[in-house]
Each structure stands twice: as structure tokens, then as C-alpha cells.
TITI-682212 format. One line per 10 residues: number of its first residue (from 0); their letters; for each residue x, y, z of N, C-alpha, C. Coordinates in Angstrom, 3 decimals, padded with zeros to 6 digits, always signed. Layout:
N
NUM> A> X Y Z X Y Z X Y Z  ... $
//
This chain:
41
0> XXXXXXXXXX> +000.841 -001.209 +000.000 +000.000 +000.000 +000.000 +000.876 +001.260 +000.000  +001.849 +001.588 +000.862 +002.806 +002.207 +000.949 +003.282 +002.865 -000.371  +004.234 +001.753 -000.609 +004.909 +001.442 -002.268 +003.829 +002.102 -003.481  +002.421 +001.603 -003.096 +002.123 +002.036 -004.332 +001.849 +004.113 -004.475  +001.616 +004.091 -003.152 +000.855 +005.805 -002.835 +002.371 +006.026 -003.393  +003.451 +005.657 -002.578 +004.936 +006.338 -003.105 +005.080 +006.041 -004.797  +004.380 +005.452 -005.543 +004.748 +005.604 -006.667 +003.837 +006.236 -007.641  +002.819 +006.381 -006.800 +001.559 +007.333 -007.555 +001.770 +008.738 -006.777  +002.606 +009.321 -006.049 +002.940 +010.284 -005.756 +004.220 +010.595 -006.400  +004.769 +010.169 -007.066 +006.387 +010.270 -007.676 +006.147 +010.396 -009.207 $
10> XXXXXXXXXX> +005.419 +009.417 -009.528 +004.322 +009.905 -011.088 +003.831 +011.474 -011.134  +002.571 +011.530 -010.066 +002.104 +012.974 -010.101 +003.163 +014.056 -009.527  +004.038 +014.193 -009.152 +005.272 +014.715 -008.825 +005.888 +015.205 -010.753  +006.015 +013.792 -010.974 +006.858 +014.103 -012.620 +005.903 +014.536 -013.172  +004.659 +014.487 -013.430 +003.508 +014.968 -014.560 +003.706 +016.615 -014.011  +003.640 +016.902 -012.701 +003.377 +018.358 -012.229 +004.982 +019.014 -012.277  +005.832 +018.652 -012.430 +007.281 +019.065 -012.686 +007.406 +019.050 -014.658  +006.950 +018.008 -014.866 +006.586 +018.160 -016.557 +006.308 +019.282 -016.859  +004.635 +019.428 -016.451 +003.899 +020.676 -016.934 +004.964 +021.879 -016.345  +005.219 +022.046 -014.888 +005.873 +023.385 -014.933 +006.811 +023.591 -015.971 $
20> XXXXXXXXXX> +007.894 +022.201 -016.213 +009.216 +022.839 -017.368 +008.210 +023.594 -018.858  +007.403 +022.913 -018.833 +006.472 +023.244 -020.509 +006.005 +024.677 -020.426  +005.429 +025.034 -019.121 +005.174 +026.221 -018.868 +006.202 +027.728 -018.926  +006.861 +027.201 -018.271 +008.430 +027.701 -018.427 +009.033 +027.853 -019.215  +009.266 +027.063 -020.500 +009.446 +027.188 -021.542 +008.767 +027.833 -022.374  +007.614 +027.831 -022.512 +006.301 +028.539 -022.972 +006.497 +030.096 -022.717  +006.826 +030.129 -021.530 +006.936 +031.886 -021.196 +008.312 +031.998 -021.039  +009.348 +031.319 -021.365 +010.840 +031.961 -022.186 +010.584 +032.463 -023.567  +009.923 +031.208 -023.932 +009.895 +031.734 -025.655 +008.907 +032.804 -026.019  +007.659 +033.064 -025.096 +006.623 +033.998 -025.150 +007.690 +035.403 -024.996 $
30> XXXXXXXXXX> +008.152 +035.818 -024.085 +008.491 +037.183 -023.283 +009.049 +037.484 -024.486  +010.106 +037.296 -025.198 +010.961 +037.861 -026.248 +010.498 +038.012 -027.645  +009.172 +037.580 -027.510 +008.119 +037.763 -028.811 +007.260 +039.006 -028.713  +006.951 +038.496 -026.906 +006.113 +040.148 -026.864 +007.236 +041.450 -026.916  +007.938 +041.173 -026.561 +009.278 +042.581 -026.166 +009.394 +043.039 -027.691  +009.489 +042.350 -028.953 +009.659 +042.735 -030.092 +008.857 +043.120 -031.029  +007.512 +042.220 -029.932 +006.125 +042.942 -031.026 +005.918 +044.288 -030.413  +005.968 +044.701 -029.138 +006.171 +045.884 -028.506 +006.987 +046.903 -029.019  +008.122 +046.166 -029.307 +009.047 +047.269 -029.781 +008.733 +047.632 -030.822  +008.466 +046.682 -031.959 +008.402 +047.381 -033.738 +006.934 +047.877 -032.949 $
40> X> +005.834 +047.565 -032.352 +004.627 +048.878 -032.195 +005.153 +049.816 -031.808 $
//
């Protein structure tokens, strides 16, 4: 029982560490798109 919560907590751990890197990445590559659409406006 243990074992399994520890491995269904270590899963949802990586899915929720997943999504943050994607997110993160998402708004690296976002910020320097808006800064330039800003700028040429």
C-alpha cells in the first residue's frame, strides 16, 4: 500500500514538474516575442 501511494505520488510529482518545465518554456519563448512585437509597435 505504501509502495504504491509512493509511486503514484512520484508519477504525479513528474507529470506536475513536466507541466511546470512546458510552462516555463512557454513563457521563455513567449516574453521575447512580446518585447519585439512591442518594440516594432
Amino acid at each position: 500500500m505504501h509502495l504504491a501511494f509512493l509511486i503514484t505520488f512520484l508519477a504525479l510529482l513528474g507529470k506536475v514538474g513536466a507541466t511546470a518545465i512546458a510552462v516555463f518554456i512557454t513563457l521563455f519563448g513567449l516574453i521575447p516575442w512580446l518585447i519585439a512585437k512591442i518594440l516594432r509597435w
